[in-house]
SERO-4910 file (N, C-alpha, C, O; in steps of 0.05 Angstrom, whole numbers):
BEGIN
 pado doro    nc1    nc2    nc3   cac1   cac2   cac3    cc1    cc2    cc3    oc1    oc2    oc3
  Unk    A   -121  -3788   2155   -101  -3791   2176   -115  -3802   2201   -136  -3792   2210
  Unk    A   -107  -3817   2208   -117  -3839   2233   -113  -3818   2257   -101  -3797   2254
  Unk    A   -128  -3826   2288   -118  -3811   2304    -89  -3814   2315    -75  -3794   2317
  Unk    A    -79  -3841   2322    -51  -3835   2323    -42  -3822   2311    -36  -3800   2322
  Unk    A    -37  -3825   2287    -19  -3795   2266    -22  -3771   2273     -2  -3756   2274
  Unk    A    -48  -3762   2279    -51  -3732   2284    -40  -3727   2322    -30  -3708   2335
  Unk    A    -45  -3745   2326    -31  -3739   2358     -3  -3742   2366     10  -3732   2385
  Unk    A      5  -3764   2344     34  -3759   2335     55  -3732   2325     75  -3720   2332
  Unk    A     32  -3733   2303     43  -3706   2289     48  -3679   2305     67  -3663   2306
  Unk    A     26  -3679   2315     26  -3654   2329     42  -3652   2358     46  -3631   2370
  Unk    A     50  -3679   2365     75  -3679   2393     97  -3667   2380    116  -3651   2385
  Unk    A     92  -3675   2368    122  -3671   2347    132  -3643   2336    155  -3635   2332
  Unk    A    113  -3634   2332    110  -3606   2317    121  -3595   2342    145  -3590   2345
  Unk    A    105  -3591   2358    103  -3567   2386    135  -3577   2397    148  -3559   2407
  Unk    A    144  -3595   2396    164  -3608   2418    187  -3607   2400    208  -3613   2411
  Unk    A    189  -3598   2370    211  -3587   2354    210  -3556   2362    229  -3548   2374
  Unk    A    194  -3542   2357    196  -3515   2352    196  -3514   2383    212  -3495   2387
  Unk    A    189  -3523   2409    196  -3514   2435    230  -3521   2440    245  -3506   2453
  Unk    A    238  -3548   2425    265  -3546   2431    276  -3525   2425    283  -3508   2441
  Unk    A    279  -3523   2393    282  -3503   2377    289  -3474   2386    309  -3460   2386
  Unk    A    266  -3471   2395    267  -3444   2408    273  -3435   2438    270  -3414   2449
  Unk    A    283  -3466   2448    295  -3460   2484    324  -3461   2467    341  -3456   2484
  Unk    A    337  -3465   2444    362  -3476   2441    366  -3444   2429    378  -3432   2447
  Unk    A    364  -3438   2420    358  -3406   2405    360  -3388   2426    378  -3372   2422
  Unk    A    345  -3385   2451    336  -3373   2469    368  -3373   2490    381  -3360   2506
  Unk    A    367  -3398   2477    401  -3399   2499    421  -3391   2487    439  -3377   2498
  Unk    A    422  -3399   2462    446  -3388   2453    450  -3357   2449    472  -3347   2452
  Unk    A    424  -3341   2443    427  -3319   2436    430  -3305   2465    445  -3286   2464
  Unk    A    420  -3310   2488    423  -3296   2509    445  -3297   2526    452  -3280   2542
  Unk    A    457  -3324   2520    488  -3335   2527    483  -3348   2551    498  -3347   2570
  Unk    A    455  -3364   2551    451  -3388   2578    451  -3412   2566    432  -3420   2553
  Unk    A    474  -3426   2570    485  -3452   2555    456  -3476   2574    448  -3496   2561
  Unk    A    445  -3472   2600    438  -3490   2609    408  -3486   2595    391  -3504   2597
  Unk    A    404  -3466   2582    379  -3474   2575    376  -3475   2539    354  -3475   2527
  Unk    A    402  -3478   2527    408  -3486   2505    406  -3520   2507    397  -3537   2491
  Unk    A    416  -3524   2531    416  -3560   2535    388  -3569   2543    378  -3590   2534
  Unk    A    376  -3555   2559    353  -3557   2555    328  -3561   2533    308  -3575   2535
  Unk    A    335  -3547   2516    321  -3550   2487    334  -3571   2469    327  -3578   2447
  Unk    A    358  -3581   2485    368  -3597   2464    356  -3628   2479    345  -3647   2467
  Unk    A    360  -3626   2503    333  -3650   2524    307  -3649   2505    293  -3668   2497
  Unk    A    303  -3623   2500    268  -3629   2492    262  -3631   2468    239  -3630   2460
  Unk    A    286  -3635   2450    297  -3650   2426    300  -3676   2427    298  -3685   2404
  Unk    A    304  -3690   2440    320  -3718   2445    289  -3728   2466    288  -3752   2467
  Unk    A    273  -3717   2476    253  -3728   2490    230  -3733   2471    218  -3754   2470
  Unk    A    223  -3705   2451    196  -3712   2433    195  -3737   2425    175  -3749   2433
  Unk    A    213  -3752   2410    207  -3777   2396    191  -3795   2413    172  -3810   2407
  Unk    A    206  -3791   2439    192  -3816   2465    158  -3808   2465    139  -3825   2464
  Unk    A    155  -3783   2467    128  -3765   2479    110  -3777   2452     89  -3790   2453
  Unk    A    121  -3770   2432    101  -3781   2400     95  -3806   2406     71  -3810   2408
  Unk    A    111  -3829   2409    103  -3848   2414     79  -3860   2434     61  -3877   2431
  Unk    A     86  -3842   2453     65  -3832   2484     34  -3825   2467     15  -3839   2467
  Unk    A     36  -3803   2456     16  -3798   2444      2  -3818   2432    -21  -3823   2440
  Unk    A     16  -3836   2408     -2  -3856   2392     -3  -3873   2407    -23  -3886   2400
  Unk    A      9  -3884   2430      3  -3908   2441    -29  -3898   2459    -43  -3918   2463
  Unk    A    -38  -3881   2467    -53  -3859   2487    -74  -3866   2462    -91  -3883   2466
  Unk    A    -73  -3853   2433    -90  -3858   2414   -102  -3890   2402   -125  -3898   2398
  Unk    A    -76  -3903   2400    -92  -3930   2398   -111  -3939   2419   -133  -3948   2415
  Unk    A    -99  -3935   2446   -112  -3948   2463   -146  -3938   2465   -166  -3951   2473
  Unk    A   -144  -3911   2457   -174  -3896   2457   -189  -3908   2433   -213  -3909   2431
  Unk    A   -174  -3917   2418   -182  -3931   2386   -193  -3964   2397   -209  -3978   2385
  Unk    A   -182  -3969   2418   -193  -4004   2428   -170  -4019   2409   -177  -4043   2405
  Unk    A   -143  -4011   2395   -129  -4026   2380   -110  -4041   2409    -95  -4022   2416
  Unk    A   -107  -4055   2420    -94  -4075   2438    -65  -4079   2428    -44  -4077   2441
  Unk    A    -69  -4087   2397    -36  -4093   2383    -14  -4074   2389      9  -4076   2399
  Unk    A    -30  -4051   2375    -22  -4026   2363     -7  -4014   2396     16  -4007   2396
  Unk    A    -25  -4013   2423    -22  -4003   2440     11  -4013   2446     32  -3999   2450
  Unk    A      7  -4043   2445     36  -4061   2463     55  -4051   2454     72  -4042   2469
  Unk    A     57  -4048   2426     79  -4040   2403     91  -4019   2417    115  -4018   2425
  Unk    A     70  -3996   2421     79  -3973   2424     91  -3977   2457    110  -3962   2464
  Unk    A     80  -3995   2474     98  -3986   2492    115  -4000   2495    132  -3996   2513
  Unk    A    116  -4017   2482    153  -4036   2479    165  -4012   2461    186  -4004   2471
  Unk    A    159  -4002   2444    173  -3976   2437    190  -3959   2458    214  -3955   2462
  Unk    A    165  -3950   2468    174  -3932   2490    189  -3939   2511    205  -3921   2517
  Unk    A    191  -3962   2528    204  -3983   2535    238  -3982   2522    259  -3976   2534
  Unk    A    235  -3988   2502    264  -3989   2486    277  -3966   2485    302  -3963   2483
  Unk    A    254  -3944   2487    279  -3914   2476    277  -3909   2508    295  -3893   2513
  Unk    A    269  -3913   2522    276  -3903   2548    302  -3916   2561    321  -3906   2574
  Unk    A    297  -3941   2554    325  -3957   2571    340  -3949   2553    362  -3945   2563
  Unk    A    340  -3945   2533    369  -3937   2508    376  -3912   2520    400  -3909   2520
  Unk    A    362  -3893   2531    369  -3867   2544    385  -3878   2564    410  -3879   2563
  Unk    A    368  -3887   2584    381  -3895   2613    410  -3910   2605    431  -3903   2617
  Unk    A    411  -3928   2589    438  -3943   2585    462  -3930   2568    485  -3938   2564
  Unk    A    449  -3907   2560    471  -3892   2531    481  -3874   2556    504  -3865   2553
  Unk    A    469  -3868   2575    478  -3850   2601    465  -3814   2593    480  -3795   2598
  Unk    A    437  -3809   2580    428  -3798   2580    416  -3791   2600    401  -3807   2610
  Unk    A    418  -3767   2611    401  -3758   2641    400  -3723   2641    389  -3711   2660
***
């Protein structure tokens, strides 16, 4: 497993089970705002993974690999901003 992957993987991991468990946390205690909250930090990991491997290529000296990732990130952010995510 390359370092991107593992710095991927592991945004990913932590940033499911933290949504996960603010969405849990809300529902069971009956605070809707921090059920939406976990559901933000559901809908954010994907951007952050990408954050990660782009952070990893660049430590790797990959140049390609880096751009990709932040035209990635680039794309899911304005897709947020324009879908009227906030």
């Amino acid at each position: 497993m390359s370092r991107a992957e593992g710095w991927a993987s592991r945004v990913l991991l932590v940033g499911g089970v933290f949504g996960i468990a603010l969405m849990g946390v809300g529902v069971l205690v009956g605070l809707p705002g921090i059920a939406r909250l976990g559901i933000v930090a559901l809908c954010l990991t994907p951007c952050a993974a990408v954050v990660a491997a782009g952070i990893a290529f660049s430590v790797d000296g990959d140049r390609r690999f880096t751009m990709v990732s932040a035209i990635v990130v680039t794309l899911l952010l304005l897709s947020f901003w324009l879908g009227g995510a906030s």
